[in-house]
C-alpha positions in Angstrom: 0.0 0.0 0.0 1.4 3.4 -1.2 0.5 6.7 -0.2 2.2 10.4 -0.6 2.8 9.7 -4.9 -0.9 11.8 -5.4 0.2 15.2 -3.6 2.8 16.0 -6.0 1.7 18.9 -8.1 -1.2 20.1 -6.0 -1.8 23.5 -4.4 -0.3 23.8 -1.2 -2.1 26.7 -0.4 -5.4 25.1 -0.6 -7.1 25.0 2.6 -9.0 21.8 1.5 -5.9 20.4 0.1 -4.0 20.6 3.9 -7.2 19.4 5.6 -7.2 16.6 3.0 -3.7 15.9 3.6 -3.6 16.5 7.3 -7.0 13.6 7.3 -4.5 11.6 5.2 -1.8 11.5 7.6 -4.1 11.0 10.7 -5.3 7.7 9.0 -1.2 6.1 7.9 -1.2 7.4 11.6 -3.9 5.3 12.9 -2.4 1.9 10.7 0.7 2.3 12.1 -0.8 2.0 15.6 -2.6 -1.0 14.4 0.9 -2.9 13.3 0.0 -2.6 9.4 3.6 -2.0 7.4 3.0 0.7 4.9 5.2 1.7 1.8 5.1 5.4 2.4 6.3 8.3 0.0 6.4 12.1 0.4 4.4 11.9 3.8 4.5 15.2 5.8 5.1 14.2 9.3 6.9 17.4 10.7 6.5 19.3 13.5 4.3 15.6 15.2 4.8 14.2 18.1 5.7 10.8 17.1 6.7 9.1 20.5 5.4 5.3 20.8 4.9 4.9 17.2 6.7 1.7 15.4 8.6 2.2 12.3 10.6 -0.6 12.0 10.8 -2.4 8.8 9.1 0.3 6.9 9.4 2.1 3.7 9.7 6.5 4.5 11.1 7.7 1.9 11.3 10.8 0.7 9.2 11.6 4.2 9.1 14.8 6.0 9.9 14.6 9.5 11.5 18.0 10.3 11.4 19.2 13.7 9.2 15.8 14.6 9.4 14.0 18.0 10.9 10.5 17.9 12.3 10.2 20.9 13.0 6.7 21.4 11.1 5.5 18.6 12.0 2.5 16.4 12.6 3.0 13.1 15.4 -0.6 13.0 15.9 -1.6 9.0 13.9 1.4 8.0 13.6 2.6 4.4 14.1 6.6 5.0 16.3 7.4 1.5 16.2 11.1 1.1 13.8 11.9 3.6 14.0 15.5 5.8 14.8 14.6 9.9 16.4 18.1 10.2 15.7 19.3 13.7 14.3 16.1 14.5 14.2 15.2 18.6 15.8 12.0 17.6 17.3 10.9 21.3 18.0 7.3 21.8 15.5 6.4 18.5 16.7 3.4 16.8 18.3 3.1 13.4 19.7 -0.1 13.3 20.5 -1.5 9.9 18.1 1.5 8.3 19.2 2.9 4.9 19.3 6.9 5.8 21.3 7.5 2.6 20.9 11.0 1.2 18.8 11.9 4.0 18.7 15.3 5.8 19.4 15.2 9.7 21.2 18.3 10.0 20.7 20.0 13.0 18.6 16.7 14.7 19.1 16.1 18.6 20.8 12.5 18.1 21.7 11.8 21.8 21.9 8.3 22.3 20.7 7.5 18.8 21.4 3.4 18.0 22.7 3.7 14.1 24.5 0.5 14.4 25.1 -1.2 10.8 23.2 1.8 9.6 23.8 3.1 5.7 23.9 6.9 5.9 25.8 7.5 2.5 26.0 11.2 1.2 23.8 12.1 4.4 24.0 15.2 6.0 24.6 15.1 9.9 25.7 18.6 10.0 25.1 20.3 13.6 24.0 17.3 14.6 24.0 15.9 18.2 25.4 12.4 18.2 27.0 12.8 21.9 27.0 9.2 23.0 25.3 7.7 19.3 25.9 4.6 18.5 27.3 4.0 15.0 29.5 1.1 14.9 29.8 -0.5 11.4 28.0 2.4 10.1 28.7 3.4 6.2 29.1 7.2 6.7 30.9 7.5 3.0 30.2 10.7 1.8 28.5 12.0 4.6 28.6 15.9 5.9 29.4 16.1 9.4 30.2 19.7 10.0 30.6 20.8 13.2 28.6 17.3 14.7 29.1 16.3 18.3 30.3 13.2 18.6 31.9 13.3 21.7 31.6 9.9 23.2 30.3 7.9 20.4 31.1 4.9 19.1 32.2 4.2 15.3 34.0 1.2 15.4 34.6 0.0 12.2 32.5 2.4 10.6 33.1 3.7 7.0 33.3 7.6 6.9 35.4 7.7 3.7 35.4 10.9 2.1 32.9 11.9 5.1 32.9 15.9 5.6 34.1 16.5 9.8 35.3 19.6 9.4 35.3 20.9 12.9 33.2 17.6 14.2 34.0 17.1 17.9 35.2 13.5 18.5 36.1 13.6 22.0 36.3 10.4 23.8 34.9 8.4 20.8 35.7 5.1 20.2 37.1 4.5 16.7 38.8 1.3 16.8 39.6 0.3 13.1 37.5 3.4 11.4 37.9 4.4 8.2 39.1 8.3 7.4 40.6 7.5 4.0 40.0 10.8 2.4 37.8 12.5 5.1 38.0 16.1 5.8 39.1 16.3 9.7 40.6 19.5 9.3 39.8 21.2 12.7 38.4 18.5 14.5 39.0 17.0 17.6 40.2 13.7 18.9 41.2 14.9 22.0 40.9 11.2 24.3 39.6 9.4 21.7 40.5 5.8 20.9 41.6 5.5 17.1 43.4 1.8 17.1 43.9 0.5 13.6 42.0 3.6 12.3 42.7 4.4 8.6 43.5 7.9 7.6 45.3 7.7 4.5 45.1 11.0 2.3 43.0 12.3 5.3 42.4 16.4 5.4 44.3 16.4 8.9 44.8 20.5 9.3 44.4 21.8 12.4 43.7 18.4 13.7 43.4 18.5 17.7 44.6 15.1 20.2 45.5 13.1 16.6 49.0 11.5 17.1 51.0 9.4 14.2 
């Protein structure tokens, strides 16, 4: 069952059309609570207090969840490709083995956040909050993560090739056997961090604080 593909091309301005799709969201809203696993497109889910709802397994893509609650949702092998989480309340949700890639969750409250095995390729994370996050054997290739916090987290064995960190704060993290090939670190910090068998061959390392050859 597919919704969202109809709503392209239609007044937004409308005050039927948001009642209609405001009535449309309301009733995925309503399945969701009664365990059926929808194929979703182009839903708008921002600004809703999502808490308690189950995502897991589901298709989102292309979904607008910008400046939604989630708090401690589950959204484990998710479909979410290109959808908008920006500003998102996304504290200890669960992302495990979801495919995020080309997603927005810029700026999202990530505390806590469970991304374990997660694909988040070409993703942007920027101004995020991933203090504590846990994204071990994540594939971050590509991925903008200017200025995140991600003091404390884990990404063992995660992939952030090419990944954007410009100024990312990676205090404390564990990075045991990550991969930097090629990431921009310039500015960041790894002040107490654990980087055994990390890779950071051809790495952007200017400016680099607590980083030791």
């Amino acid at each position: 069952m597919e919704y969202g593909l109809c709503w392209k091309n239609v007044n937004q301005g409308s005050p039927m059309i948001r009642k209609m799709k405001v009535d449309n969201t309301a009733k995925i809203l309503r399945q969701i609570e009664d365990k059926v696993k929808l194929n979703l497109i182009d839903i708008n889910f921002s600004g809703l207090d999502l808490r308690g709802y189950d995502f897991k397994g589901m298709t989102l893509a292309k979904c607008n969840f910008h400046n939604a609650s989630l708090a401690g949702v589950d959204m484990s092998g998710a479909f979410l490709a290109e959808s908008n989480l920006s500003g998102a309340k996304l504290m200890g949700t669960k992302f495990r083995n979801a495919i995020l890639n080309k997603a927005n969750m810029s700026h999202a409250d990530l505390t806590g956040a469970d991304m374990s095995g997660a694909s988040l390729q070409e993703t942007d994370l920027s101004h995020s909050n991933l203090m504590k996050a846990a994204l071990g054997n994540a594939n971050l290739k590509l991925a903008k993560l200017v200025e995140a916090n991600l003091k404390e987290a884990s990404l063992s064995m995660a992939n952030l090739q090419e990944a954007n960190l410009q100024k990312a704060d990676l205090g404390l993290a564990l990075l045991i056997g990550t991969n930097f090939i090629k990431a921009n670190l310039s500015h960041a910090n790894l002040q107490g961090a654990t980087y055994t068998r990390a890779q950071f061959n051809g790495a952007n390392l200017t400016g680099i604080k607590g980083y030791y050859i």
